[in-house]
N, C-alpha and C positions, 0 to 999 in steps of 0.2 A: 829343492822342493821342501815345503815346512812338513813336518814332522805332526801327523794327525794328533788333536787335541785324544789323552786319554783321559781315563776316570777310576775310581777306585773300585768302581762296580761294575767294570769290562769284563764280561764273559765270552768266554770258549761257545761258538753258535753249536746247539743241538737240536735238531730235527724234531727230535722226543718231545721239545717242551709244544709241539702244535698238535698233539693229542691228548694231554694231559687233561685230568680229571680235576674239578675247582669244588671245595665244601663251599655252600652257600646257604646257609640255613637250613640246615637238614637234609642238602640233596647234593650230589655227585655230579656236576656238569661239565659239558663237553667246553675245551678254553672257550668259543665262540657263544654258548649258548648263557657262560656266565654270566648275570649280570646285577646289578641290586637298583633298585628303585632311584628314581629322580626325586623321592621325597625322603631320603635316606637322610636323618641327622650328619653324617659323614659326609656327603655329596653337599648339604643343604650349606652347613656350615662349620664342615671338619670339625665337628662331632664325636671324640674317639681317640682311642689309645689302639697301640698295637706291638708286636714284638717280631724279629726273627730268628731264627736258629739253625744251624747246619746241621746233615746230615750225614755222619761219617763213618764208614765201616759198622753200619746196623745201628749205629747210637744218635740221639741229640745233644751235642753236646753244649753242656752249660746248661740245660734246661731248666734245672731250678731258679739259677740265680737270675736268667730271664725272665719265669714266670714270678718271681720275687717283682721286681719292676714293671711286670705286667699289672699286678695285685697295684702295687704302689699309685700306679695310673688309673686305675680303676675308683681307688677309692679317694682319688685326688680330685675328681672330676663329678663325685656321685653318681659313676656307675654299676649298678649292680648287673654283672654278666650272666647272672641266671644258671649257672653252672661253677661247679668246686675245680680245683686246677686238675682234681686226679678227671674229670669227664672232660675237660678241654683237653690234655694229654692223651686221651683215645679217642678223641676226634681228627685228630694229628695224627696218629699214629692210621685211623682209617683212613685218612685221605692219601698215606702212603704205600699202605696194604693196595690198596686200590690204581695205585699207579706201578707197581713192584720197582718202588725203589728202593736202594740201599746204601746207598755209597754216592758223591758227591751233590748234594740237593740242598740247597735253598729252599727254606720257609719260611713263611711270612702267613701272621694270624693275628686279626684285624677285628679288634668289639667300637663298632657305634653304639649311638644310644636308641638307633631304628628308626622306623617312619614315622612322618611328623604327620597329621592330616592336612596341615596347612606349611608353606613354606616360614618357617620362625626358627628363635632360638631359645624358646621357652621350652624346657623338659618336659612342660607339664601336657603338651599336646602330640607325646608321643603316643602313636598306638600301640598296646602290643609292646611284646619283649625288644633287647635288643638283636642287632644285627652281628651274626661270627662270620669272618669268609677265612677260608686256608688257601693260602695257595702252594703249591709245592715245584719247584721247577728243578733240571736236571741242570746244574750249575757248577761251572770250574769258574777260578781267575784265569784271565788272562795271564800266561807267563809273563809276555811281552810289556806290559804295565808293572809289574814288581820288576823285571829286570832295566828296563829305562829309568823306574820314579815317575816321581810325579811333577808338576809345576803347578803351585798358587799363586794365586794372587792378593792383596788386603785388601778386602770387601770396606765398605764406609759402613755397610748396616753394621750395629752391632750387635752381641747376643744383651737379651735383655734383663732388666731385673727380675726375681724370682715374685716378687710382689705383683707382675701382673701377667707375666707368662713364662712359671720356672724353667730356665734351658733346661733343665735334668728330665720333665716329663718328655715322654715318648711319644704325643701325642699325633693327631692330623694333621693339626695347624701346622707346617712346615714354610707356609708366605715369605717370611723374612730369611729363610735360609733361599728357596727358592732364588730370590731375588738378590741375594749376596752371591751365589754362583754365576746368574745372567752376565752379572757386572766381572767378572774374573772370563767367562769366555768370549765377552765383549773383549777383552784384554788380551786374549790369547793365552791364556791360562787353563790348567784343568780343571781347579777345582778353586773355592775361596777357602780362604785363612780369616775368620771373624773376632775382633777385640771384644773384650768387655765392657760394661759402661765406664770403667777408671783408664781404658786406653791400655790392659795389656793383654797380652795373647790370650785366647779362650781354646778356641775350636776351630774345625772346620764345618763346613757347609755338611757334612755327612758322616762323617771321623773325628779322632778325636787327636788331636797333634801333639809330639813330643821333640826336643832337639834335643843335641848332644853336643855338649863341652867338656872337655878335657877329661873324658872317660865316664862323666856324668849326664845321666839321660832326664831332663827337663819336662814336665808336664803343665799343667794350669792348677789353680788350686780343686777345681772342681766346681768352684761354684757357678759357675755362669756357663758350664758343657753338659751335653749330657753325659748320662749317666753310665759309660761303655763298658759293656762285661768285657771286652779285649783288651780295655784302659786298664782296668782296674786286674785282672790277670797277667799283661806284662807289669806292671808295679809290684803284684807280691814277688813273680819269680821274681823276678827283675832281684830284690833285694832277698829273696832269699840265698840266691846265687853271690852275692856279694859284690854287688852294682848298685851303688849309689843312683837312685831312682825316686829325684825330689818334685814334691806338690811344691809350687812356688807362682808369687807371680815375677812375671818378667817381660822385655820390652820387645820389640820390632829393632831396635837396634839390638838387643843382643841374639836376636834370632839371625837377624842376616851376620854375625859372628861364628854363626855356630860351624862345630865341623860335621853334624850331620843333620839331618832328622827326618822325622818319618813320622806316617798319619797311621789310626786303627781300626780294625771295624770287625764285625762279622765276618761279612762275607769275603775281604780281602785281605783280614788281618792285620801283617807290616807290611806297607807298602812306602819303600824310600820316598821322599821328596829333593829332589835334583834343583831345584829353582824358586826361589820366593823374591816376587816383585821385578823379575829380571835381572835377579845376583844368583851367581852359584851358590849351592850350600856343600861347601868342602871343595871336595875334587867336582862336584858336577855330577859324575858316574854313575848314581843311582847308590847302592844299597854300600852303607859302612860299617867298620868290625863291630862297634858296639850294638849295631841296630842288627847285623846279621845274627850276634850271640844272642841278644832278646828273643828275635824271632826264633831260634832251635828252642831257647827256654820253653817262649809260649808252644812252640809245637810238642813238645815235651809234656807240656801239662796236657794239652789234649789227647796225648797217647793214654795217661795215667788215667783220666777221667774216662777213654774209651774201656781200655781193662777191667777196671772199677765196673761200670757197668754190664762188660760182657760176664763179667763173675758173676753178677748175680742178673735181677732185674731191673734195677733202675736205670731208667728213660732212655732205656729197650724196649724192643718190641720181637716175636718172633715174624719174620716178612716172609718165611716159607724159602 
């Protein structure tokens, strides 16, 4: 029997997340009753930046350094959000008061440029402010996806130049990633593995990829991925710890060389990669020593950034 296609954004099913409460412009709605206009910049013509962030034992963590690239996207695109980061942060925070969560949740917080009076992609025929949605969902990984890995496959799309749609924004427009994973599950693959325009590793379709050689863990230079607060936090531990954790570019053959690697994200952090194009990576097995000691690092820094916050306030909230 073949072995179901997974993904790096397999969650544990919860019940909870079919009563959940959605921010949608100022109001608290039931998940079915959410909804935002068919003339929404976003809908019309992915319109819009957005961010997520966990929620873990009472905290957000990394909140800054997301709403850092939330700002970034915002002012990359000319949009003005109508709101300073400290009233988007307790908007966030009410849409969790509001659901009494505390501990394992996925967020995700979404600015368009709002409604257009006509279907266009002129800014100047918005009506009205922009459009915020939060969603807040009660979310675990899948065990079963970091203990198997993962399998990619190498998409043809590439990630593009920053001259006309920089990989590093956060944006809507997600088309050509879309369409770089179709082609990898056409394949039987989970997820894609996307080159840059010079032909060497970038990213993947939703993560951000690293391998390991000879005790050294490999990444992209950055220019052509986005911009991953999980990237860029296992590369400081990474080398504070004393692990050579190089920006570099490098090829598809030396990726099928390597003896490990592994993708990163938010919401699933490290997650091995067992298989690229239909070669083993290392033993196959899923998760290797260098990429498990990352991962304790990374989990490491988000104890120290929970702490940090439960001491005092920051990006806490009291949830009762």
């Amino acid at each position: 029997m073949t072995e179901r296609p997974r993904g790096t954004h397999d969650a544990l099913a919860d019940p909870r997340n079919e009563r959940i409460l959605i921010y949608v412009n100022g109001e608290l709605l039931p998940r079915e009753g959410a909804k935002i206009s068919v003339f929404d910049g976003g809908y019309l013509v992915g319109d819009g930046v957005w961010e997520a962030v966990r929620l873990h034992r009472g905290v957000l963590v990394f909140l800054d350094e997301h709403l850092d690239r939330l700002w970034m996207g915002l002012r990359a695109i000319g949009l003005d959000p109508g709101m300073t980061r400290e009233e988007l942060t307790a908007t966030i925070w009410e849409t969790l008061r509001a659901n009494e969560m505390r501990d394992d949740v996925h967020v995700r917080f979404m600015f368009t440029r709002g409604i257009k009076k006509t279907p266009s992609q002129d800014p100047r025929l918005t009506v009205g402010g922009p459009s915020l949605v939060v969603i807040a969902e009660h979310k675990r990984a899948d065990p079963a996806t970091r203990d198997a890995g993962v399998s990619l496959f190498t998409s043809t799309v590439r990630r593009g130049s920053p001259d006309y749609l920089d990989p590093r924004l956060n944006c809507h427009s997600k088309l050509h990633e879309v369409i770089a994973l179709n082609q990898a599950l056409a394949a039987g693959a989970d997820e894609a593995l996307m080159l840059d325009i010079h032909g060497f590793v970038a990213t993947c379709n939703a993560t951000n990829f690293f391998m390991v050689k000879n005790g050294e863990a490999w990444t992209s230079t950055g220019r052509y991925c986005m911009n991953g607060i999980t990237r860029g936090k296992v590369i400081e531990t990474g080398r504070a710890a004393g692990i050579e954790v190089l920006e570099k570019n490098f090829s598809l053959t030396e990726v099928y060389d390597a003896d490990e690697a592994f993708v990163t994200g938010t919401f699933g952090a490290l997650t091995p990669v067992r298989e690229i194009d239909g070669r083993a990576i290392g033993d196959g097995r899923g998760m290797g020593p260098v990429t498990r000691r990352l991962e304790g690092l990374y989990n490491e820094a988000i104890d120290r950034a929970v702490d940090a916050a439960t001491a005092g306030s920051h990006n806490r909230s009291n949830l009762g």
